[in-house]
C-alpha positions as CSV (number, residue, x, y, z in Angstrom):
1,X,29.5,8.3,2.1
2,X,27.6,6.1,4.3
3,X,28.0,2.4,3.4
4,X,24.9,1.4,1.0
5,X,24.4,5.0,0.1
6,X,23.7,5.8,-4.1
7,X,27.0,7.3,-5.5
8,X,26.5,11.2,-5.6
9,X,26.2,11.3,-9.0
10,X,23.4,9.3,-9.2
11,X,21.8,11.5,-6.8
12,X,22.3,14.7,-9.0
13,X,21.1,12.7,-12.0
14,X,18.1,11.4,-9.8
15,X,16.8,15.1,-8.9
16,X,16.8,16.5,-12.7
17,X,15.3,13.1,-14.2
18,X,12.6,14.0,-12.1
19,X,12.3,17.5,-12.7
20,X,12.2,16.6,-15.9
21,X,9.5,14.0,-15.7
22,X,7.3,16.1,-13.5
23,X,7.4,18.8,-16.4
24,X,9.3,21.3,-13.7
25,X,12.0,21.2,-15.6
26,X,10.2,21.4,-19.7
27,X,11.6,21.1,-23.2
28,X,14.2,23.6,-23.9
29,X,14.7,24.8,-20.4
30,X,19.0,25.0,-19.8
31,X,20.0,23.1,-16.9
32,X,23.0,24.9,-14.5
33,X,26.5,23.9,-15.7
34,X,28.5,21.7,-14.1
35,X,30.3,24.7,-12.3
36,X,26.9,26.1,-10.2
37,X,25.9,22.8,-9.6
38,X,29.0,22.2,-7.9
39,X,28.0,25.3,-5.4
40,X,24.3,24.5,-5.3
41,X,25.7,20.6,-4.1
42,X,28.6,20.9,-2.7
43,X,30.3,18.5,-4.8
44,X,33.0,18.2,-7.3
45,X,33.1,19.3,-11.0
46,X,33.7,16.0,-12.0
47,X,30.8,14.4,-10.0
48,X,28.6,17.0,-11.6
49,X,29.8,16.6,-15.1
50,X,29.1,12.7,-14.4
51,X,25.8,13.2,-13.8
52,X,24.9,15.6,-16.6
53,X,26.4,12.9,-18.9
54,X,24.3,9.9,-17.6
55,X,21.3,12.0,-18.4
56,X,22.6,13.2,-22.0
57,X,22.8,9.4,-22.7
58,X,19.5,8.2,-21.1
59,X,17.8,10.9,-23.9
60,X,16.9,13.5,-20.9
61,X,19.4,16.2,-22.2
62,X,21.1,17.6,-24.9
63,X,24.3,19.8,-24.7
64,X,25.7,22.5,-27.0
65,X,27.8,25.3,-27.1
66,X,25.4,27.8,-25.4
67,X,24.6,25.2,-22.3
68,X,22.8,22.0,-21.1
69,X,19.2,22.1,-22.3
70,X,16.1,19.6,-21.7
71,X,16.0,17.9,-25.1
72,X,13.5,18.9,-27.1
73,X,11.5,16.3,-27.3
74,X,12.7,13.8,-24.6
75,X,12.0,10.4,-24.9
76,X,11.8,9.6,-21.7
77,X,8.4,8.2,-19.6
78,X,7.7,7.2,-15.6
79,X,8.3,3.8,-14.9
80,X,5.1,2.0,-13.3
81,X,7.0,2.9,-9.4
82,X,6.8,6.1,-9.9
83,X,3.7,6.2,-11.6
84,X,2.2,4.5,-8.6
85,X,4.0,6.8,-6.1
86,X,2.6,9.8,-8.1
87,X,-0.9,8.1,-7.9
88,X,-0.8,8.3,-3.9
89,X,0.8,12.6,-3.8
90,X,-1.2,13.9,-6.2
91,X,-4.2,11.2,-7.3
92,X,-3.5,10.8,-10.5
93,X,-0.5,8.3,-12.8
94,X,-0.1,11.0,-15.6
95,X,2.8,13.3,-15.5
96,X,3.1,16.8,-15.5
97,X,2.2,17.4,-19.7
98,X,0.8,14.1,-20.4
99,X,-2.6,13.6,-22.1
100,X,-4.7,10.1,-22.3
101,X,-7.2,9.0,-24.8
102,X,-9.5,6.2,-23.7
103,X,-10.1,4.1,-27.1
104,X,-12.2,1.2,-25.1
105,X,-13.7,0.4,-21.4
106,X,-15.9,-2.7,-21.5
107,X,-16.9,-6.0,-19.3
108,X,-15.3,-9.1,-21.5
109,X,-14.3,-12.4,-20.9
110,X,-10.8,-12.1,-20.6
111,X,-8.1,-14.5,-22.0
112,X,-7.1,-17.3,-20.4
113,X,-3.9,-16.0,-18.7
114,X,-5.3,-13.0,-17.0
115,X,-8.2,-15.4,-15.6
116,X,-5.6,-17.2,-14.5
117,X,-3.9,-13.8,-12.9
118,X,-7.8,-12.6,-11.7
119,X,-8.5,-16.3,-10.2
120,X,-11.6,-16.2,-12.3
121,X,-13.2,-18.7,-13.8
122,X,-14.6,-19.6,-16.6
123,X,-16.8,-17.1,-18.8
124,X,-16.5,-15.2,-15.2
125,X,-16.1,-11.2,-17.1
126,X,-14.0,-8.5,-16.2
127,X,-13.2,-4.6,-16.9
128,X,-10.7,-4.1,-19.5
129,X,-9.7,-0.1,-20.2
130,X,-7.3,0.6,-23.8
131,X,-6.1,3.5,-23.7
132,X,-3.6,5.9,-25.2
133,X,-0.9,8.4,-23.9
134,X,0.8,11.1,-25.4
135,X,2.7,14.4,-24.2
136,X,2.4,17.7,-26.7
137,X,1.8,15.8,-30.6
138,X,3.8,12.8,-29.5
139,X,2.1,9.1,-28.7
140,X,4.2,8.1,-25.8
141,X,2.4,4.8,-25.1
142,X,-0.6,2.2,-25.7
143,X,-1.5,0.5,-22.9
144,X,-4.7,-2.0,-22.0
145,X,-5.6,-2.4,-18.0
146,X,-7.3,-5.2,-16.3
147,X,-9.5,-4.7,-13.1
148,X,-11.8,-7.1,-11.3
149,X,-15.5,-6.8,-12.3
150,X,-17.0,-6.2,-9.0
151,X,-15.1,-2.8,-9.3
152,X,-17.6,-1.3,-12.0
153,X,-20.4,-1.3,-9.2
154,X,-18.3,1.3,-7.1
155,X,-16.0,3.3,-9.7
156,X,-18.3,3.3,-12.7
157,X,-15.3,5.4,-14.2
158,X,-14.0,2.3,-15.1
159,X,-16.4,1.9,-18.0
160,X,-16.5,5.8,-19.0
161,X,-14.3,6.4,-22.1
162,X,-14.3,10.4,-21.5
163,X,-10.5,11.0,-21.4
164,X,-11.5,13.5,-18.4
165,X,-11.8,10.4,-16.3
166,X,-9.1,8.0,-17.1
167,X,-6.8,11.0,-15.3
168,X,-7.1,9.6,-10.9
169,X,-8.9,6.6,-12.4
170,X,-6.3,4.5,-10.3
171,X,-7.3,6.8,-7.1
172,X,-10.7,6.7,-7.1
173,X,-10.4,2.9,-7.5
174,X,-8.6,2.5,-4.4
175,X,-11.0,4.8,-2.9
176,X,-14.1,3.4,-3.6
177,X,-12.8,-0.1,-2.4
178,X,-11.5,0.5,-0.1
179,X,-7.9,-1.4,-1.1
180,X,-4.2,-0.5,-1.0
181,X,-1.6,-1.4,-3.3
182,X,1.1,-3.4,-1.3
183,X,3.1,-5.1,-4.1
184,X,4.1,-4.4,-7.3
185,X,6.0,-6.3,-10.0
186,X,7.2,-4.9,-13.6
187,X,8.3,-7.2,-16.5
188,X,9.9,-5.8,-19.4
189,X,10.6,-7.0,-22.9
190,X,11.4,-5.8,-26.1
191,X,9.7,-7.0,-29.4
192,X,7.9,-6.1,-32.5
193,X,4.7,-4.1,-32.6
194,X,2.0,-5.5,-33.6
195,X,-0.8,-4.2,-36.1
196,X,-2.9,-2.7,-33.3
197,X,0.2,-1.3,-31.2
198,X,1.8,0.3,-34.4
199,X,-1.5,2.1,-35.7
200,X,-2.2,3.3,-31.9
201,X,1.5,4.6,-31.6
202,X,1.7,5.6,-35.3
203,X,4.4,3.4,-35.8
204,X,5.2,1.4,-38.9
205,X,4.0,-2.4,-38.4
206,X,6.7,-4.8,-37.0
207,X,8.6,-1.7,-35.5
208,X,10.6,-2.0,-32.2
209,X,9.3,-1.8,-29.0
210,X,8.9,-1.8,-25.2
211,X,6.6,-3.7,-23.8
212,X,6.0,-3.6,-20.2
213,X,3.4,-5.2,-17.8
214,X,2.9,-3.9,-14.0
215,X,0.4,-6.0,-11.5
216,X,0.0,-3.9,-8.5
217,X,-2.2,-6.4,-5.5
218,X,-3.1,-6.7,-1.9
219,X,-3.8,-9.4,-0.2
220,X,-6.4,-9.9,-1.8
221,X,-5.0,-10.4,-4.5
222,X,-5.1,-8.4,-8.2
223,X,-6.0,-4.8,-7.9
224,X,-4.9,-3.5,-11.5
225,X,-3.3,-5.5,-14.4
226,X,-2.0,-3.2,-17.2
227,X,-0.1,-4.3,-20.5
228,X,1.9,-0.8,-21.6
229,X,3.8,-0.9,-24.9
230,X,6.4,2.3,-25.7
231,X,7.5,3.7,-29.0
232,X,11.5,2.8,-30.5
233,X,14.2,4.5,-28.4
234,X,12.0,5.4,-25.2
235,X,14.2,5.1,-21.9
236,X,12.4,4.2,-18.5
237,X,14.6,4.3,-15.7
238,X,14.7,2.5,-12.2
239,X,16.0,3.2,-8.6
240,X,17.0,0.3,-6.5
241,X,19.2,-0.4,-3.6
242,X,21.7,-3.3,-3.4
């Protein structure tokens, strides 16, 4: 193995989160045993076995006496990287089987602290978009995003609440502007929900979970500021190199 190369296993387990997450792989379908993947691969039983296992415990899987199948309903989503890298293959930050329902898209004047992140001042407005994802019957997160108000000139999408265009809305941003997202940074913590978050996520009040904010920029500064919170018991999972 090359120095600074992923262990194998994690390799293995990389490929079926992601067939998973793209839908290629959907709920119910059985996943090779250990034994074929070692032949598909080329690697050991044990490497295999370790990989099946990380992904049993991250939700992704479940495993009885008939095989290794996607769990049913997994609770699994795309972090905000991979949500971005799907938005430059294919256009749009939805997965394979996920749904959105835009529940606001207006010009406000935001709070202080994303003026502050904008560089706006004060009263200066800007486009806010709440919205809500699911996949099949199952809320999988309520999120709000921030863009710059000069945007709603170019992408009047931005203010549209048909759930036809919040799919590529992050696309046809970039588009019309002409911008590229260079940098992005994810913070991540866990808390109560509150009123709003638990009725959009049908969630008792006060219940557990994720909350997660991406800001992806240019140089120019702020392209898209979104605020994501994710139901109890919902894995997102990261690749990084050391």
């Amino acid at each position: 193995m090359p120095v600074g190369a992923p262990p194998t296993y994690t390799v293995l387990a990389d490929h079926y989160r992601q067939q998973v997450l793209s839908g290629a792989l959907p709920p119910g379908a059985k996943l090779p045993d250990a034994a074929e993947i070692c032949g598909q691969w080329g690697v050991a039983v044990a490497t295999a076995s370790l990989a099946l296992q990380h992904l049993q415990v991250e939700g992704y899987l479940r495993t009885g006496p008939r095989g290794t199948f996607v769990a049913d309903d997994p609770r699994v989503t795309a972090s905000s990287q991979e949500r971005l890298a799907r938005v430059g293959r294919r256009g749009s930050w939805l997965m394979d089987g996920e749904t959105s329902r835009v529940t606001a898209a207006e010009l406000v004047v935001p709070p202080l602290y994303v003026a502050d992140l904008f560089d706006l001042d004060a009263d200066d407005r800007i486009i806010r978009r709440e919205y809500v994802v699911g996949r099949g019957r199952a809320r999988t997160m309520f999120a709000v995003s921030w863009y710059p108000a000069q945007f709603a000139a170019v992408c009047p999408d931005l203010l549209n609440t048909n759930p036809t265009r919040n799919d590529g809305v992050t696309a046809r941003v970039l588009e019309a502007t002409g911008r590229t997202i260079t940098t992005g940074r994810d913070d991540l913590h866990a808390r109560e929900a509150t009123p709003r978050e638990a009725a959009a996520l049908a969630l008792a009040p006060g219940a557990p979970i994720l909350a997660l904010v991406h800001r992806w920029s240019d140089d120019q500064g702020v392209i898209e500021y979104t605020e994501s919170c994710l139901p109890t018991r919902f894995t997102i999972g990261y690749d990084y190199a050391p």
